[in-house]
GUBA-122167 format. One record per residue: residue in three letters; x negated, y negated, z of N, C-alpha, C, O in turn. Coordinates in steps of 0.2 Angstrom, whole numbers, plus 2048, in hexadecimal, padded with zeros to 3 digits. Layout:
BEGIN
 type npx npy npz capx capy capz cpx cpy cpz opx opy opz
  ALA   X   Y   Z    X    Y    Z   X   Y   Z   X   Y   Z
...
This chain:
BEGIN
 type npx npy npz capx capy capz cpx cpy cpz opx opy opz
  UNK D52 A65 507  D55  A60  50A D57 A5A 506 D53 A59 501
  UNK D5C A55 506  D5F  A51  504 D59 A49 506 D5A A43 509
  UNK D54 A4B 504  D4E  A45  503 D4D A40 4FF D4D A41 4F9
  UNK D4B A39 502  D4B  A35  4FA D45 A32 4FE D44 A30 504
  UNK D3F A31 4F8  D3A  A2E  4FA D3A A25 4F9 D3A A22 4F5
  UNK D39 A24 502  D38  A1C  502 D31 A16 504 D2B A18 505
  UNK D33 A10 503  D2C  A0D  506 D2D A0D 50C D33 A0E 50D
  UNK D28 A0C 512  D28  A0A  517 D23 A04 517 D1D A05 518
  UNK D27 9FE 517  D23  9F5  517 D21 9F4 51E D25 9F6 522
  UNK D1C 9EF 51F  D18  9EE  525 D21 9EB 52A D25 9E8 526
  UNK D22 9EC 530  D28  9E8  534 D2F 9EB 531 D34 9E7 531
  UNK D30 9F0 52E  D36  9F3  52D D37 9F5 534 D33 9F6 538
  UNK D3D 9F4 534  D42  9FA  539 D45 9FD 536 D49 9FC 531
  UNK D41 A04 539  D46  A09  53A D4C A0C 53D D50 A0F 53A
  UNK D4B A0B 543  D4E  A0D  549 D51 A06 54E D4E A01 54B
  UNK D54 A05 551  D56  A01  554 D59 A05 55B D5E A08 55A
  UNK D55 A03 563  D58  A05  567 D5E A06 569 D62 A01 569
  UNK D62 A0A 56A  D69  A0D  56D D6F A0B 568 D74 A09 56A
  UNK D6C A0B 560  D6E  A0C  55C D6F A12 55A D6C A17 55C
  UNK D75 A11 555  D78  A19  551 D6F A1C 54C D6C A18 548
  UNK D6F A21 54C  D6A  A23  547 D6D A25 540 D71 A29 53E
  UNK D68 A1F 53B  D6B  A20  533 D6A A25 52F D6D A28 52B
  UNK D62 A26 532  D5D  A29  52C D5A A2D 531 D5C A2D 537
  UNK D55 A32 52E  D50  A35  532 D4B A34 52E D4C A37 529
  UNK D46 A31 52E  D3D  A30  52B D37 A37 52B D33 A39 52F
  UNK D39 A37 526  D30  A3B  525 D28 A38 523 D26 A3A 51E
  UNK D25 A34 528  D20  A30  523 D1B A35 51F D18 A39 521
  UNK D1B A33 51A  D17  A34  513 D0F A31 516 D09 A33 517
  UNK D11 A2D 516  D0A  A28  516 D0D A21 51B D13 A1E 51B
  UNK D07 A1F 51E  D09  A1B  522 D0C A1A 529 D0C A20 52C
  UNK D10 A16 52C  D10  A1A  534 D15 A14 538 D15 A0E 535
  UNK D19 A15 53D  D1D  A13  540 D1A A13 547 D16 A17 548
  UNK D1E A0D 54C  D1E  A0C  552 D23 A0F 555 D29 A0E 552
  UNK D25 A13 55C  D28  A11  560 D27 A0D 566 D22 A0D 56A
  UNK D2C A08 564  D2C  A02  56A D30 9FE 56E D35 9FC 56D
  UNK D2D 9FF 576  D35  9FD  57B D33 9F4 57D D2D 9F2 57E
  UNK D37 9F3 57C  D38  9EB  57D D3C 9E9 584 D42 9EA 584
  UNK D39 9E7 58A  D3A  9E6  591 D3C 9DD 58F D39 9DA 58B
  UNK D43 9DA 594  D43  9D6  594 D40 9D0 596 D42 9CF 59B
  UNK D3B 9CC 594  D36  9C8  59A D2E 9CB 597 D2A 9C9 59A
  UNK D2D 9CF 593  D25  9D1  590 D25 9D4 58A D29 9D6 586
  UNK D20 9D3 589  D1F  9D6  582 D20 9DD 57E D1F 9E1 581
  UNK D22 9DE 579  D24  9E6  577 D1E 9EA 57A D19 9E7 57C
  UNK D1E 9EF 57A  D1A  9F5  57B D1B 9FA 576 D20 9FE 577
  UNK D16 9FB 572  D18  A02  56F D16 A0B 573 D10 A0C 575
  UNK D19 A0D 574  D19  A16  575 D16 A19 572 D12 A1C 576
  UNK D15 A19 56C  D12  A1F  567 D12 A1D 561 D16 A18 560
  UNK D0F A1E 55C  D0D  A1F  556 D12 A26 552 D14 A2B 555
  UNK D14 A25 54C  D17  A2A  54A D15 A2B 542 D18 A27 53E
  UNK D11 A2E 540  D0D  A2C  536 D0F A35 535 D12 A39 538
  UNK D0C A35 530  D0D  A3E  52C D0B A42 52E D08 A46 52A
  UNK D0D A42 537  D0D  A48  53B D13 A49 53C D15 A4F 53D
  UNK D18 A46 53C  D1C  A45  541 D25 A42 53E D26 A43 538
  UNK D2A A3F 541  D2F  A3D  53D D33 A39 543 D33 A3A 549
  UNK D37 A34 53F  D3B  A30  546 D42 A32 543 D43 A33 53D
  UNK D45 A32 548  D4E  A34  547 D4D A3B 54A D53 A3D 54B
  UNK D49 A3F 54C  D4A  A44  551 D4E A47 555 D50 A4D 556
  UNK D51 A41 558  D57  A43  55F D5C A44 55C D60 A47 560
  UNK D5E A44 556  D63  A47  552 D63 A4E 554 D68 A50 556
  UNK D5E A52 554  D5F  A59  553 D5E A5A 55B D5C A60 55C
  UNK D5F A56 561  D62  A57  569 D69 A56 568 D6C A58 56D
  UNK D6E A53 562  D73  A50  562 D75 A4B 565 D7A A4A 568
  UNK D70 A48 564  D71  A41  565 D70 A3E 561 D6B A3F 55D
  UNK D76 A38 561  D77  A32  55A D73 A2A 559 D73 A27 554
  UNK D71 A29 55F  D6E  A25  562 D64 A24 564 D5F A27 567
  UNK D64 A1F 55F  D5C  A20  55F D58 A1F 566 D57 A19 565
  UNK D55 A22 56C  D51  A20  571 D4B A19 571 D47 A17 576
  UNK D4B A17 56C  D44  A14  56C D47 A0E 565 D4C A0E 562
  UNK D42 A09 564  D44  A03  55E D3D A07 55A D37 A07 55D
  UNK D3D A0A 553  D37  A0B  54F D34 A06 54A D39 A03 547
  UNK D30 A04 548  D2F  9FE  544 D27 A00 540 D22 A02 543
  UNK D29 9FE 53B  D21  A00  534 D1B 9FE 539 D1D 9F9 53C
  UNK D17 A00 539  D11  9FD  53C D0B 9FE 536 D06 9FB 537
  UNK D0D A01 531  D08  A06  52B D0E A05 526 D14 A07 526
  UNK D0A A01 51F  D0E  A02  51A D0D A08 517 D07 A0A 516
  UNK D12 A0A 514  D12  A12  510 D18 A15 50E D1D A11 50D
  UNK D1A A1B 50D  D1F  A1D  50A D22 A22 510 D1F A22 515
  UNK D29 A27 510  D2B  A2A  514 D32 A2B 50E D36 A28 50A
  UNK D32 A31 511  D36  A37  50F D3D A38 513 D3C A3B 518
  UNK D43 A35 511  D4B  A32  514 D50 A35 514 D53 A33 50E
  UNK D53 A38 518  D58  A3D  517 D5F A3B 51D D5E A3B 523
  UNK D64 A39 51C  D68  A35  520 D69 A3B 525 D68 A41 525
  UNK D6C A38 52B  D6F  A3B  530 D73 A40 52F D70 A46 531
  UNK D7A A40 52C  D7E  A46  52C D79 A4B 526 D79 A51 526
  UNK D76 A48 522  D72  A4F  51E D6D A54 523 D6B A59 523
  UNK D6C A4D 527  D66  A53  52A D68 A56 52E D65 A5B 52F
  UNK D6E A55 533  D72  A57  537 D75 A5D 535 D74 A62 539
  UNK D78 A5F 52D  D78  A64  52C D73 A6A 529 D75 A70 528
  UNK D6D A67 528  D66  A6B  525 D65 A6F 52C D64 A75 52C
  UNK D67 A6C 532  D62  A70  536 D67 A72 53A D65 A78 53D
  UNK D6D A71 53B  D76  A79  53C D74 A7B 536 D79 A7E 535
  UNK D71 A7C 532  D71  A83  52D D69 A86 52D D68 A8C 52D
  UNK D65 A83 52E  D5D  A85  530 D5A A85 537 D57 A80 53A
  UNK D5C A8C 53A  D59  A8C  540 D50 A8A 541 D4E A88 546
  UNK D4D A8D 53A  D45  A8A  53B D47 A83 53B D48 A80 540
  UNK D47 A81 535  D49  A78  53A D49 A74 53E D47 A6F 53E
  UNK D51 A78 543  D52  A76  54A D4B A79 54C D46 A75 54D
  UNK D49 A7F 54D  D42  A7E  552 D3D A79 551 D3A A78 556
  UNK D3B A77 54C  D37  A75  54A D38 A6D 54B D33 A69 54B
  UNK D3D A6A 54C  D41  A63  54F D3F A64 555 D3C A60 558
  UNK D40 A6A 559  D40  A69  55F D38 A6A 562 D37 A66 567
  UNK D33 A6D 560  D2F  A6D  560 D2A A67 560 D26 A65 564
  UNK D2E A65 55B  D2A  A5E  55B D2B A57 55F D28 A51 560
  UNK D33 A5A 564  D35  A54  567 D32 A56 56C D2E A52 56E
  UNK D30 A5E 571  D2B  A5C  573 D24 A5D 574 D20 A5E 579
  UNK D22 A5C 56C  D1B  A58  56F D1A A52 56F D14 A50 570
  UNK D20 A4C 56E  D24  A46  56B D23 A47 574 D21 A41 574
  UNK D23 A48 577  D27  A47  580 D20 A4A 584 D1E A4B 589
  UNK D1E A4C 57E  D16  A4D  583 D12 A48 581 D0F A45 585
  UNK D12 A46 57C  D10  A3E  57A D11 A3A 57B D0C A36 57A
  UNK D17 A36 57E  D19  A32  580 D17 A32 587 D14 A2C 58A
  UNK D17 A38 58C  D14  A35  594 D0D A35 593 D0A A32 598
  UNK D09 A38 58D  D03  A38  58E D02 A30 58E CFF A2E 593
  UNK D05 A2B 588  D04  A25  587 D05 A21 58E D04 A1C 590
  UNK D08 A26 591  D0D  A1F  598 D08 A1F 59C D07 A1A 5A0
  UNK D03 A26 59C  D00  A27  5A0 CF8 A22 59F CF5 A1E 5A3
  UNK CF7 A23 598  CF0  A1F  597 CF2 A18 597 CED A14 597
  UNK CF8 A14 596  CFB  A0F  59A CF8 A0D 59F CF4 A08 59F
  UNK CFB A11 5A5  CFB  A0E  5AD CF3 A0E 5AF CF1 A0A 5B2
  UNK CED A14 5AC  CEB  A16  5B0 CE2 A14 5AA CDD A16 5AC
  UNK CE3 A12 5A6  CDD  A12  5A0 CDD A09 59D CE2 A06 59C
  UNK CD7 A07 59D  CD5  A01  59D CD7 A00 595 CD8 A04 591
  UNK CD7 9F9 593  CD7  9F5  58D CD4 9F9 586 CD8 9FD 582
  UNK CCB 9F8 586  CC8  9FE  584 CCC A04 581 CCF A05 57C
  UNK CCC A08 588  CCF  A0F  586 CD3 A10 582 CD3 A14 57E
  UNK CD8 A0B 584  CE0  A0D  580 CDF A08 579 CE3 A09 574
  UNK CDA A02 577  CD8  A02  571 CD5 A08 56E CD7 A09 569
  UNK CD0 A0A 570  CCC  A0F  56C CD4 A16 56B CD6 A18 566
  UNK CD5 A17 56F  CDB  A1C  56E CE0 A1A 568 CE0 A1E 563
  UNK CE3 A14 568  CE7  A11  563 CE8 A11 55C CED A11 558
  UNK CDE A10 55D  CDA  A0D  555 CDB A14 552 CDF A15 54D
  UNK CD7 A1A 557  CD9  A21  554 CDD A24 552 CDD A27 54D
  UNK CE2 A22 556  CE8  A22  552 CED A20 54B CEF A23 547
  UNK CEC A1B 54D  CEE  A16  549 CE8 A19 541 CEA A1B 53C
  UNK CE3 A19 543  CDD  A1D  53D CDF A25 539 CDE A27 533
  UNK CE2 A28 53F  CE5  A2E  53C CEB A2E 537 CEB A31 532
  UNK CF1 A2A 539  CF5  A27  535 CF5 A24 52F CF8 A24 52A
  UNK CF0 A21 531  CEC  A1D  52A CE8 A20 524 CE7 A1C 520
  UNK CE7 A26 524  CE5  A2A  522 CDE A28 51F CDC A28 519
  UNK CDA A25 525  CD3  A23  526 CD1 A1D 523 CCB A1B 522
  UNK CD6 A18 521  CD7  A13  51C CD4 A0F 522 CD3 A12 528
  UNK CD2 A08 521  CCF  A03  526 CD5 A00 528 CD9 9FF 524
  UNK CD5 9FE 52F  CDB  9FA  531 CDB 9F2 52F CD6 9EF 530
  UNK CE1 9EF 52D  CE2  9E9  52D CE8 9E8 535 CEE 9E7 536
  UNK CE3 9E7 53B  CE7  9E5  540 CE3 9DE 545 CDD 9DE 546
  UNK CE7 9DB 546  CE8  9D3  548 CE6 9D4 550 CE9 9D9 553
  UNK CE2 9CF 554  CE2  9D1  55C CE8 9CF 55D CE9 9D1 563
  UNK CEF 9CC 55B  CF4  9C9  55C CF8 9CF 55D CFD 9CF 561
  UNK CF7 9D5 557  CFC  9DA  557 CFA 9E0 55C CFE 9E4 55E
  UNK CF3 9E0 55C  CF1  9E6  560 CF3 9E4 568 CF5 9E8 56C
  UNK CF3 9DC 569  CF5  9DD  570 CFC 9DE 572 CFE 9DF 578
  UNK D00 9DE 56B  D08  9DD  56C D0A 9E7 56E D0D 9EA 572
  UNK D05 9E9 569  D04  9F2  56A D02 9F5 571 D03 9FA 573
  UNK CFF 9F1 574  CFA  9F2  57A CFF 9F0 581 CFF 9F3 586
  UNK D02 9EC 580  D05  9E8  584 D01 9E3 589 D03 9E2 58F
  UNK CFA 9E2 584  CF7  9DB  58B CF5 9D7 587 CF7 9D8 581
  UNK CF2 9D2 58A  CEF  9CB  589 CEC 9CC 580 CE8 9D1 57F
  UNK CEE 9C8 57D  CE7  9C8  578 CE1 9C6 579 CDD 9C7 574
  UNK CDF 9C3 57E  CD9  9C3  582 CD5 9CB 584 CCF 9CB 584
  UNK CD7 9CE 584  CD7  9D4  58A CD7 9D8 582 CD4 9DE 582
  UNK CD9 9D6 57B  CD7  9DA  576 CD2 9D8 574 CCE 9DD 573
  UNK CD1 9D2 574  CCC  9CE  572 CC4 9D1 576 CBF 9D1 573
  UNK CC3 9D3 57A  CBF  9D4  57F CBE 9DB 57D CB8 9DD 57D
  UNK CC2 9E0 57D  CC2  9E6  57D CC0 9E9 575 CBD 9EE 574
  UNK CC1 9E4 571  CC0  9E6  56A CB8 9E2 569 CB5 9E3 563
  UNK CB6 9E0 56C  CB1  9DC  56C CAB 9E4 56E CA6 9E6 56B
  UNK CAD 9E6 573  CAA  9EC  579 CA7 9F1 573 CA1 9F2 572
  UNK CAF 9F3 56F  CAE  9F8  56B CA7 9F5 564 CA3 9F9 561
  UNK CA9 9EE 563  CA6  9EE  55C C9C 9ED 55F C97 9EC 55C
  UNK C9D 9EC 566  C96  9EB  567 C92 9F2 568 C8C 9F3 568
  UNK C97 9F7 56A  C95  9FD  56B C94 9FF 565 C92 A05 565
  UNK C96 9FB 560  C95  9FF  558 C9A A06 557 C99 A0B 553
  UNK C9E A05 559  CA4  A09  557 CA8 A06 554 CAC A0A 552
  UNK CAA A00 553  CAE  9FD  54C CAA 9F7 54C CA5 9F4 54F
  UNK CAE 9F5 543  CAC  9ED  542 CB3 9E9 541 CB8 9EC 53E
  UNK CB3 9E6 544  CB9  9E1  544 CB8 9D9 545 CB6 9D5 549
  UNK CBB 9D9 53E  CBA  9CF  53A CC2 9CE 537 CC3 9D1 532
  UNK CC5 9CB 539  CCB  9C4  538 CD3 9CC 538 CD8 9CD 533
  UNK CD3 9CF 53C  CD7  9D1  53A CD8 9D8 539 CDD 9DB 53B
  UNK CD0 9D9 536  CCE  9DE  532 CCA 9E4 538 CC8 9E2 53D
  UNK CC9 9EB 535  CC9  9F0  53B CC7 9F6 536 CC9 9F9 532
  UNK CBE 9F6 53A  CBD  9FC  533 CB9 A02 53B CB6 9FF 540
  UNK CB9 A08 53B  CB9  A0C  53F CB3 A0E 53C CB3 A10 536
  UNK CAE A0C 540  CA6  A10  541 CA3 A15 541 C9E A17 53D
  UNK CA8 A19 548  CA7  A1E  549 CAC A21 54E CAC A20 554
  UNK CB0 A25 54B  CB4  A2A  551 CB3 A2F 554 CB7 A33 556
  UNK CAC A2F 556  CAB  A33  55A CA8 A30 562 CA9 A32 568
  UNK CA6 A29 55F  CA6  A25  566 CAD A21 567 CAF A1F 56C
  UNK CB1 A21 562  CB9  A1F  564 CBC A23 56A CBE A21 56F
  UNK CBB A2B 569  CBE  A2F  56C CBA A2E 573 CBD A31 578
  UNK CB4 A2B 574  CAF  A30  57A CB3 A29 57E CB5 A2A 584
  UNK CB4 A24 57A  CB5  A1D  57F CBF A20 580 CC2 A20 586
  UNK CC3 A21 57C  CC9  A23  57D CCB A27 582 CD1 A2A 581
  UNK CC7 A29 588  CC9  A2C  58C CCB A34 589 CC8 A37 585
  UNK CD1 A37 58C  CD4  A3D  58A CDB A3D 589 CDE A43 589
  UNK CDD A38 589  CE2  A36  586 CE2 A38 57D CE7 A3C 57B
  UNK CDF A36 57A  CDF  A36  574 CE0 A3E 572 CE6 A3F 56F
  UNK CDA A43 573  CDA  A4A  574 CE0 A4D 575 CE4 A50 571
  UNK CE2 A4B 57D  CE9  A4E  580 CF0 A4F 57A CF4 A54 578
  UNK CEF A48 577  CF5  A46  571 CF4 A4B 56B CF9 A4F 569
  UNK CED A4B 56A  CEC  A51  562 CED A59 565 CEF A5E 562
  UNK CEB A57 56D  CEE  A61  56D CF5 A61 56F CF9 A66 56F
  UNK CF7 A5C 570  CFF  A5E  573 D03 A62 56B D06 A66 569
  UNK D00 A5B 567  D01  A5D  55F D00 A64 55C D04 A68 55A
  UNK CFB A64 55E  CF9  A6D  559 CFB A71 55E CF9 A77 55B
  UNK CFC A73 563  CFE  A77  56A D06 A77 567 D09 A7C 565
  UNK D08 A73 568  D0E  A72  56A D17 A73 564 D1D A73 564
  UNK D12 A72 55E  D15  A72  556 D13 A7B 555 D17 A7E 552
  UNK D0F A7E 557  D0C  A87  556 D12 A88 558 D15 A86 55D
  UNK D15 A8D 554  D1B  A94  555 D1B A98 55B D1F A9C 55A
  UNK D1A A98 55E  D19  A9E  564 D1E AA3 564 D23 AA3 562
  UNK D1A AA8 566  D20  AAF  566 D26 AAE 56B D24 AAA 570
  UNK D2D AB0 56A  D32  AB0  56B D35 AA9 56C D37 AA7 571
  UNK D34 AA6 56A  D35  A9C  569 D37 A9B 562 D34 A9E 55E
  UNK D3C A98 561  D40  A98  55C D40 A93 558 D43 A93 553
């Protein structure tokens, strides 16, 4: 494939809502936001995307228009291949197109899973869920995140981070000073993250497997 290796800087855009798609991204290292912006409140991010996964996907539904606005959340590198190149890598490679499609849906099992620990999972929850995330991505490095940005991720109060981050660091599952975000223990992340977190990792290895007569 016609790849050229790039950075990925903290607050790039990638993607821009119901815009033409340029590129497709592979992250290397580091990780992106998808994020919908309601008029009257704060962004809300969807999903995480780091080096499981890739943005510019709906290309290979044929569509030219990006679904969602992406933006660096993780600095790092990522592997860049423009639209019409990739456009014709995967009309000439059928494992490709499955493997695009594949991955859009567990990209759409990810996505309602998120909507769902949304509506229905407290502050807590969907921070502990996040951090693991966001920890996976990270490729276990210590987070530098601000309660200013995780509320902006969360879509609540920084207060409401402030409290929840307080929860975890007394429970001794993180330490968190000025900013800074070092992960204790992920095994009480997970037990606090509800089943949200889990549901995301099997949709992932379930749902990327070959299965007989699936193309």
């Amino acid at each position: 494939m016609h790849c050229e290796t790039v950075p990925l800087q903290f607050g790039d855009l990638l993607e821009k809502k119901d815009t033409a798609v340029q590129n497709v991204y592979f992250p290397l290292s580091g990780f992106a936001s998808l994020v919908i912006k309601v008029v009257g409140h704060k962004s809300l991010e969807l999903h995480l995307i780091g080096n499981e996964g890739m943005l510019g996907a709906e290309l290979a539904l044929g569509s030219g228009l990006a679904p969602h606005t992406s933006e660096v959340q993780g600095s790092g590198t990522a592997l860049r291949i423009s639209a019409p190149d990739f456009i014709t890598q995967i009309e000439s490679s059928p494992a490709l197109r499955g493997l695009c499609n594949r991955y859009i849906y567990v990209l759409v099992v990810q996505l309602a899973q998120s909507i769902a620990c949304n509506c229905f999972h407290d502050v807590s929850q969907r921070l502990a869920r996040w951090l693991l995330m966001t920890h996976d991505r990270a490729n276990g490095k210590d987070l530098e995140l601000t309660h200013a940005f995780l509320a902006t991720m969360l879509g609540v109060r920084r207060s409401a981070v402030t409290i929840a981050a307080g929860n975890l660091q007394q429970q001794q599952l993180i330490v968190y000073s000025r900013g800074h975000i070092r992960l204790l223990s992920r095994y009480g992340l997970e037990e606090v993250a509800c089943e949200c977190y889990a549901a995301g990792v099997e949709a992932y290895e379930s749902g990327l497997h070959l299965h007989p007569n699936v193309a």
